[in-house]
N, C-alpha and C positions, 0 to 999 in steps of 0.2 A: 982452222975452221972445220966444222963436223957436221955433216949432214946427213939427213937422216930421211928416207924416202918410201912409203909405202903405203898402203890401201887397206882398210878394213871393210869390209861388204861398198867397195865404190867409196869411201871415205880418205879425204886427206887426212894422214897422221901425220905427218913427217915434221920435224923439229929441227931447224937448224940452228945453231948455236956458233956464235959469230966472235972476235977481238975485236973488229974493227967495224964503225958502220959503213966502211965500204962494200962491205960483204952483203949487205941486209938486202940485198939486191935477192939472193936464195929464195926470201919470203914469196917473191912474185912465181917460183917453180909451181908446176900443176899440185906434185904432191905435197907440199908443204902447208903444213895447217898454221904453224908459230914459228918466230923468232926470238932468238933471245941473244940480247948484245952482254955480252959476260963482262961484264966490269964489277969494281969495288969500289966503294965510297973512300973517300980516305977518313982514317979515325978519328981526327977530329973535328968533320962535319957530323960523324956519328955521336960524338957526346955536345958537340953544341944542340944540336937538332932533338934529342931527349933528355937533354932537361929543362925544353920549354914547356910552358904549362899547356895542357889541350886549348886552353881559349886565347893561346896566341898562334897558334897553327893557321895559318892562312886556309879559307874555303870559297871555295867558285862552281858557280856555272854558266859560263861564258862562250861566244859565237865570236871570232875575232880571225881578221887574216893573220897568218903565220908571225909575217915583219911584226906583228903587235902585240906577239903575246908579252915580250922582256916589260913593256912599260905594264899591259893591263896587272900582271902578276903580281909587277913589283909597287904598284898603286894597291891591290887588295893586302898586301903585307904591311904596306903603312896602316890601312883602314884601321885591321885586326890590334895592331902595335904591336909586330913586331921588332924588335928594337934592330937600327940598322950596324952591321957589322959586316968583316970579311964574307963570313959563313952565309948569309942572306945575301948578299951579291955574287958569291956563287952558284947557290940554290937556285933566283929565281934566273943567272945565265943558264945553269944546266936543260930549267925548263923550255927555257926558249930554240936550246940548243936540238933538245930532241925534237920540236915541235917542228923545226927545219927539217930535221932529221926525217919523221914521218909524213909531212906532206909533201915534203919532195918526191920521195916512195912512192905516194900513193896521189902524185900528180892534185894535192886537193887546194884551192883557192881562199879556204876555210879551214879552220879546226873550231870544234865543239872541246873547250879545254873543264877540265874539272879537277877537281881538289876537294877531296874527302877525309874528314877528320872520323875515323871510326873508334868504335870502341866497346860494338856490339859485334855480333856476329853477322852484318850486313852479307850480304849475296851468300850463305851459309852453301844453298844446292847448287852443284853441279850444271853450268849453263853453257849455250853456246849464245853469244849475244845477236839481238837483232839489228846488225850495222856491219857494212862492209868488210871492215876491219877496224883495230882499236890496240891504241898502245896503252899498257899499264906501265908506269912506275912507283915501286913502293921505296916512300926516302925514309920511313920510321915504321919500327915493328917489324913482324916476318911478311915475307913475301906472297906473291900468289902463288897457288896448288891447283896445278892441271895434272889432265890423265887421259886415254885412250875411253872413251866409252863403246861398250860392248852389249848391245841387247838393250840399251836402255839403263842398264845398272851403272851406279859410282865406277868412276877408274877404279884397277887395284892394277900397280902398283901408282901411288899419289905423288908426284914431283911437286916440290918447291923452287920458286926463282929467287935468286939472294936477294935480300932488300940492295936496292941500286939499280939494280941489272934491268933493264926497260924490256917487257915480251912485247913482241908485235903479235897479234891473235888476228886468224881471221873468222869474222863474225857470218851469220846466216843467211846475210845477203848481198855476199862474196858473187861476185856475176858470171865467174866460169866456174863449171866441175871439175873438180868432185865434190861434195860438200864437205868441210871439217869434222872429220871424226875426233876434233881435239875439246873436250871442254874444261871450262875452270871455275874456281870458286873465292871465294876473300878466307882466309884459315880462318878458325873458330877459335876464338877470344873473348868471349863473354867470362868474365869472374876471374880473369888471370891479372886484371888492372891495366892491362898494355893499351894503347893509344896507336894505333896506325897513321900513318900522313901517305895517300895516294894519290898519284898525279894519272887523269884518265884524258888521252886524246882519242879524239873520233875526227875522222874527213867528214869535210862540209863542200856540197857544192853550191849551196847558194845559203846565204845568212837567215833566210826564213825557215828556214826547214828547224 
């Protein structure tokens, strides 16, 4: 486990970078702005899962407690058709798995789940989001590109998260200081033909919000 703890003008930067989600516990430290759980996909969810076509990519925007996101996930992949196999029953467990994963974290009664078929250059600038905290996983395409912002400018140097590896981000209305000096963006993909598939949780504490 590697962590990483420090401040820019009163700013959390800090990155901890974890094996096990035992660890992710790090994310809650004052200076820590993200986590990132390091794992790999195994290779042949990576070629089942790109050679489906964009309009069978499962897409949502869903308010659901945690216990329920395995059914609602696995109900919008029949919608779309995609066809059932090993590879889909591990895909929509993994979703589920994290989504345990992060409300447990982040003590939330609710998750805000989503699934994003991209293939534009969607969230392109540089943001820090307006939500608590939020976990991204990218299961198709490259990952997300965070960086230290200084002054207002883009990061320089720009990290990437392996497609797989789930970041926990804390967002701008993270309720203790410092604020995240971390932000990120979706890469730029426009004209290259790639197809993203991104899985986005947000904490919910009540199903209307």
């Amino acid at each position: 486990m590697d962590h990483v703890r420090d401040f820019v003008e009163d700013a959390a930067i800090g990155v901890s970078v974890v094996e096990r989600p035992e660890q992710l516990d790090g994310f809650l430290e004052p200076g820590v702005a993200a986590a990132i759980w390091e794992r790999r996909l195994q290779r042949g969810f990576h070629a089942w899962i790109d050679e489906l076509a964009p309009g069978q990519l499962p897409s949502c925007r869903i308010i659901v407690r945690p216990d329920a996101v395995f059914e609602a996930v696995d109900e919008i992949c029949e919608e779309v058709g995609l066809p059932k196999s090993t590879w889909r029953d591990w895909f929509v467990t993994d979703i589920a798995v994290l989504a345990d994963v992060f409300a447990d974290l982040m003590k939330a009664p609710y998750l805000r789940v989503r699934l994003d078929v991209i293939t534009t250059d969607a969230c392109r600038k540089f943001h820090l989001d307006a939500v608590t905290a939020r976990l991204i996983c990218t299961y198709r395409g490259p990952g997300t590109q965070y960086g230290i912002a200084k002054e207002g400018a883009d990061p320089d140097p720009v990290s990437s998260v392996p497609t797989g590896a789930p970041i926990f981000l804390r967002g701008a209305s993270w309720p203790e200081p410092p604020v995240s000096g971390l932000v990120h963006r979706s890469p730029p993909i426009a004209g290259t033909g790639q197809t993203r598939l991104m899985l986005v949780l947000d904490p919910i504490a009540r199903p209307q919000e």
